[in-house]
PyMOL commands that place a pseudoatom at each C-alpha (Angstrom):
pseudoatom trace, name=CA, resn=UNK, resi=1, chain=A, elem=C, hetatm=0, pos=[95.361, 104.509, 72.566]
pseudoatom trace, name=CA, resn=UNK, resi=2, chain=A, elem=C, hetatm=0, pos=[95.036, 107.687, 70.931]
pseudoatom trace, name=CA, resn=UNK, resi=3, chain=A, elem=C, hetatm=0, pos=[97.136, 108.691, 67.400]
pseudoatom trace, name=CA, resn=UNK, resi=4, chain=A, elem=C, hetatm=0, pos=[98.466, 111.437, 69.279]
pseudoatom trace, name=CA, resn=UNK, resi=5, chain=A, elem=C, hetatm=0, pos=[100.791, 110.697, 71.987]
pseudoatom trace, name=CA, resn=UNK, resi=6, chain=A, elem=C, hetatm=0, pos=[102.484, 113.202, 74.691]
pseudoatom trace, name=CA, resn=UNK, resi=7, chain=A, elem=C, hetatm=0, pos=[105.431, 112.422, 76.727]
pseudoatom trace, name=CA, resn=UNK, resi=8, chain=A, elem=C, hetatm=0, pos=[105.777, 113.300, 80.287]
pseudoatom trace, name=CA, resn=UNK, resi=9, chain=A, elem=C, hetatm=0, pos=[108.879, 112.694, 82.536]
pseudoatom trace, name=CA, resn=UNK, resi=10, chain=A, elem=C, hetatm=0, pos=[109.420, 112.338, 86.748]
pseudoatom trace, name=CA, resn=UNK, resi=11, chain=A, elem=C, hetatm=0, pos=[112.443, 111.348, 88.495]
pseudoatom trace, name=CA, resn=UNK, resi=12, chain=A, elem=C, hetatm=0, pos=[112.391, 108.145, 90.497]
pseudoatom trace, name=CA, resn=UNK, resi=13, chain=A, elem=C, hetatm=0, pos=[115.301, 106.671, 92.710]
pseudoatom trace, name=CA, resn=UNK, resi=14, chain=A, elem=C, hetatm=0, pos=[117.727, 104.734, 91.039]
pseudoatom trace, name=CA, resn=UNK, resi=15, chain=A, elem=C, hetatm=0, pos=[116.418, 101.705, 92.783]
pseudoatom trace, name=CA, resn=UNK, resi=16, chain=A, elem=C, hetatm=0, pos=[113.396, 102.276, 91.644]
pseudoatom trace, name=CA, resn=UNK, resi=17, chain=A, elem=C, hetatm=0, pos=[114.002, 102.398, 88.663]
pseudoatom trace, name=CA, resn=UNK, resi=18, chain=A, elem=C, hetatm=0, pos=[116.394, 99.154, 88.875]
pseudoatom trace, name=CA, resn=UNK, resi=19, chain=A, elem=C, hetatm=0, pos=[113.096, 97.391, 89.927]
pseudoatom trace, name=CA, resn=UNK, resi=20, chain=A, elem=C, hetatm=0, pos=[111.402, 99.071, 86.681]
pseudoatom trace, name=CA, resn=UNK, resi=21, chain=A, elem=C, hetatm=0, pos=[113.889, 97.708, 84.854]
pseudoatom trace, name=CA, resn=UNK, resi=22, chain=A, elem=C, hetatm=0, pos=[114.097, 93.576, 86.569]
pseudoatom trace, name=CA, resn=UNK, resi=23, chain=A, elem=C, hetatm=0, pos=[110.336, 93.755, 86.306]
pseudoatom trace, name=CA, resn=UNK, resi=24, chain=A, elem=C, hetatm=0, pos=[110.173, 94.860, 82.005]
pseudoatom trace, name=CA, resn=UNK, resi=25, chain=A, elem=C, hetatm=0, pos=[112.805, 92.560, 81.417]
pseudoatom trace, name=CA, resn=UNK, resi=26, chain=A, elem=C, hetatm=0, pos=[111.095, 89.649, 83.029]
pseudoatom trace, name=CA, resn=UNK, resi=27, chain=A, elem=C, hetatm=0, pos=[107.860, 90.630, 80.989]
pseudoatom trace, name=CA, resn=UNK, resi=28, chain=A, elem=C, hetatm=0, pos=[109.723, 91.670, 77.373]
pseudoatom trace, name=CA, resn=UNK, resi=29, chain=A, elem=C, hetatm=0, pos=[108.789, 94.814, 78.062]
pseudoatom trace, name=CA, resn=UNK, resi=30, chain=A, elem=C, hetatm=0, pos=[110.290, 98.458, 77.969]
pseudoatom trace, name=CA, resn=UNK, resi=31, chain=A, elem=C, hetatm=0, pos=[110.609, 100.460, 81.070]
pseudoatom trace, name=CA, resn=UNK, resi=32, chain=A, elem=C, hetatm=0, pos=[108.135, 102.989, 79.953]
pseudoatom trace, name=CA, resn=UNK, resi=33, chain=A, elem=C, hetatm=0, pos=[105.855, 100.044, 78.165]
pseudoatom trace, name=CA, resn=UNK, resi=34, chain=A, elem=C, hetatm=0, pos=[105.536, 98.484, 81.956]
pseudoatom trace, name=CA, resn=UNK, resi=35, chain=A, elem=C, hetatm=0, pos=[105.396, 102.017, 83.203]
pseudoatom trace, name=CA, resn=UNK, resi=36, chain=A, elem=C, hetatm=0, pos=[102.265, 102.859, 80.989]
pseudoatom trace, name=CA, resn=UNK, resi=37, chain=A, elem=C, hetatm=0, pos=[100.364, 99.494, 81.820]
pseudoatom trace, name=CA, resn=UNK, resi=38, chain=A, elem=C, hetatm=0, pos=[101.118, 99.877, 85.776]
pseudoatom trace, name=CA, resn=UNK, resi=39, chain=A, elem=C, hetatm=0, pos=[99.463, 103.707, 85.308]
pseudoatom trace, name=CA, resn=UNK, resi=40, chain=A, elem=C, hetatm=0, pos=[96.521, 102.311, 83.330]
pseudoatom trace, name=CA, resn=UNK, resi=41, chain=A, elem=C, hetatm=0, pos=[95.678, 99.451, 85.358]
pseudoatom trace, name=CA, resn=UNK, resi=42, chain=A, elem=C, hetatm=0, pos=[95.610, 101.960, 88.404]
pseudoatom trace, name=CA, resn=UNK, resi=43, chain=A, elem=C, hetatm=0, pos=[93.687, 104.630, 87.026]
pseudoatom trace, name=CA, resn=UNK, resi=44, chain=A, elem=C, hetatm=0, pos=[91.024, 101.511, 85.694]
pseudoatom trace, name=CA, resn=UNK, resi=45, chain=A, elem=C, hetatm=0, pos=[91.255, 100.501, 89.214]
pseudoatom trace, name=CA, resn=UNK, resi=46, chain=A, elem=C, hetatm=0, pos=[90.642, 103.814, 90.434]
pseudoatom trace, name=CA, resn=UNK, resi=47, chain=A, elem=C, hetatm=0, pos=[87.797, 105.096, 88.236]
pseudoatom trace, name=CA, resn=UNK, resi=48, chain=A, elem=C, hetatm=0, pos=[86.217, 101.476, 89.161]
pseudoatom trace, name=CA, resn=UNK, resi=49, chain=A, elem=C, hetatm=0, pos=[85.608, 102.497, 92.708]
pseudoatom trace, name=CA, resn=UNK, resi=50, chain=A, elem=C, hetatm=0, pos=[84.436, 105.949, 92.073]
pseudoatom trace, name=CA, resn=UNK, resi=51, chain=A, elem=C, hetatm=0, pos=[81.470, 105.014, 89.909]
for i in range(1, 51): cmd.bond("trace and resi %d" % i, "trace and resi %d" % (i + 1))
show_as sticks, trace
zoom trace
């Protein structure tokens, strides 16, 4: 990842976001940690099928 970093925010609903937080917990991870690989692995996924 690049040095510089950016933060960006969106609301979710709150059970959403209890499922964020079961799911980091059962991985170690932070909420936004498990966020960020979720968003990565899609966008791979993504950019896989255009090319």
């Amino acid at each position: 990842m690049d040095k510089t970093q950016t933060q960006i925010s969106f609301r979710v609903t709150n059970e959403f976001k209890e499922r964020l937080e079961v799911q980091a917990r059962k991985e170690r991870r932070s909420v936004a940690s498990m966020v960020r690989i979720v968003m990565e692995d899609y966008l791979a996924e993504k950019e896989k099928e255009t090319k």
